[in-house]
C-alpha positions in Angstrom: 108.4 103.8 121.6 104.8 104.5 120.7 102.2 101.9 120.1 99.4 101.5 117.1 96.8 98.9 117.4 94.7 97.8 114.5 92.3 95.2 114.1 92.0 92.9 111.5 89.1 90.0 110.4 90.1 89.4 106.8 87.8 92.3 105.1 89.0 94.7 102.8 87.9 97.2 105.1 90.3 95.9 108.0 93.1 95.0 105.5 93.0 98.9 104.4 92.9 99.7 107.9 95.7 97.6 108.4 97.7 99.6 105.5 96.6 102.8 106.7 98.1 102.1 110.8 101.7 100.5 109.0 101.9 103.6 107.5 101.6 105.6 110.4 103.1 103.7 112.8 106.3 103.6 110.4 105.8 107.6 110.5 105.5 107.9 114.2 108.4 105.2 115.0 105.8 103.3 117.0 105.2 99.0 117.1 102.1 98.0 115.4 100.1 95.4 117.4 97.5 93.4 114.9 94.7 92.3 116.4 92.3 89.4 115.3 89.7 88.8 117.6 87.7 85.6 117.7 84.8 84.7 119.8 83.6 80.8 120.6 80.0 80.8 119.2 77.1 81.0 121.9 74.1 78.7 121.8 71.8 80.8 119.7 74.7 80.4 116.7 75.5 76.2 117.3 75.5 74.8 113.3 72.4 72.4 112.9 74.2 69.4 114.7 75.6 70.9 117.1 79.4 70.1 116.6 81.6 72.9 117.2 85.3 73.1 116.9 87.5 72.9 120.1 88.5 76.8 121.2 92.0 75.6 120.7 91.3 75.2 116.9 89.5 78.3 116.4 92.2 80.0 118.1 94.7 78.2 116.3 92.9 79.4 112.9 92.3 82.9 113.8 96.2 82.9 114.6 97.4 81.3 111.2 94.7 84.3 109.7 96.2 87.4 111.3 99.5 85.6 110.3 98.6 85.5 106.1 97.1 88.7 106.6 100.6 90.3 108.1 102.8 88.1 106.3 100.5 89.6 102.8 101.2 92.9 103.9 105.0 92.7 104.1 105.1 93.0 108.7 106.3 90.8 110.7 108.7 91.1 114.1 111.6 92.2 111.7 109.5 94.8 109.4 109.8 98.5 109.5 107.3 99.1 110.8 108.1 96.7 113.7 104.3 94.6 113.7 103.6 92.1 115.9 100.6 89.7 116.2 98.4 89.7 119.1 95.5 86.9 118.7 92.8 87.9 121.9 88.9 85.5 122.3 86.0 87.8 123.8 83.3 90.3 122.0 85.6 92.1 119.1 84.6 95.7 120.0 85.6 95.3 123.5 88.1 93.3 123.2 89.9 95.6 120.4 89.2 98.6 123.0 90.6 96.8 125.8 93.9 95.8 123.8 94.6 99.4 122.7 94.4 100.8 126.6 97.5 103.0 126.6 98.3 102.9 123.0 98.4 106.1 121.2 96.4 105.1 118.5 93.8 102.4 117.5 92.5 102.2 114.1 89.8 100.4 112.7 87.9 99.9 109.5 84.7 101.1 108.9 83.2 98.2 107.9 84.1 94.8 108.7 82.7 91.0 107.8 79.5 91.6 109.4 76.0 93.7 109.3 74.5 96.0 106.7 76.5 97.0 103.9 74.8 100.4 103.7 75.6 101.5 107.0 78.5 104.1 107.6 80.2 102.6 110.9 80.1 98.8 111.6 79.2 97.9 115.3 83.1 97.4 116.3 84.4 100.6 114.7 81.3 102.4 116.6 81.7 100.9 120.1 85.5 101.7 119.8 85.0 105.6 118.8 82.8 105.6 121.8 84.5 103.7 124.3 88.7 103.7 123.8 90.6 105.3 125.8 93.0 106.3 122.7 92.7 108.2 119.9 90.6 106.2 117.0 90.9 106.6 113.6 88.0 104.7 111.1 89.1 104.3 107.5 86.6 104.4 105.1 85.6 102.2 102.4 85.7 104.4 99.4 81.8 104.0 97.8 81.5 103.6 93.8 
């Protein structure tokens, strides 16, 4: 069975990429792995008093995210497609292009929560049409 990796922060750009890779891992008979990446802040991002959550919470948050995200969408473990959650901490664009080594497909949005809005290709969706070893597909953000 083929694999299809997607990943997901919570943007409309990610949750129509998200749409876009059920579809066509329900197509290709494949497992959809959903991917939410989070990164523990560095220093040059520590709020004004310095408090940060414990990793454990941040993980624990990003996991109950990519959870309400799926469970939104209709996937889960018993879901045709067959979607299954896959919650990974380290740099997103990397991380997303590690995580789909081997799959046949990765698909990302175009843009996601962060940058310039005017831009075509967010930093992520760039590094991974550059650098995965898979076939990437970026879905668009349809413009007004």
């Amino acid at each position: 069975m083929g694999r299809i990796v997607v990943g997901v922060d919570g943007s409309e750009g990610a949750r129509r990429a998200l749409r876009f890779a059920a579809e066509e891992a329900r197509l290709r008979g494949a497992t959809l792995e959903v991917v939410m990446v989070w990164q523990y802040p560095t220093m040059t991002t520590m709020p004004v008093y310095g408090v940060l959550p414990p990793a454990e919470e941040m993980e624990t948050s990003a996991r109950a995210t990519v959870r309400k995200i799926m469970a939104d969408e209709g996937l889960d473990s018993t879901s045709d497609p067959v979607a299954v959650e896959i919650v990974a901490e380290g740099p997103p664009a990397k991380t997303l292009s590690t995580a789909a080594t081997g799959a046949d497909l990765l698909v990302v949005g175009s843009r996601g929560h962060g940058g310039f809005t005017g831009l075509l290709l967010g930093s992520v969706s760039h590094h991974c049409v550059s650098h995965a070893t898979c076939p990437v597909v970026v879905v668009p953000i349809p413009h007004d």
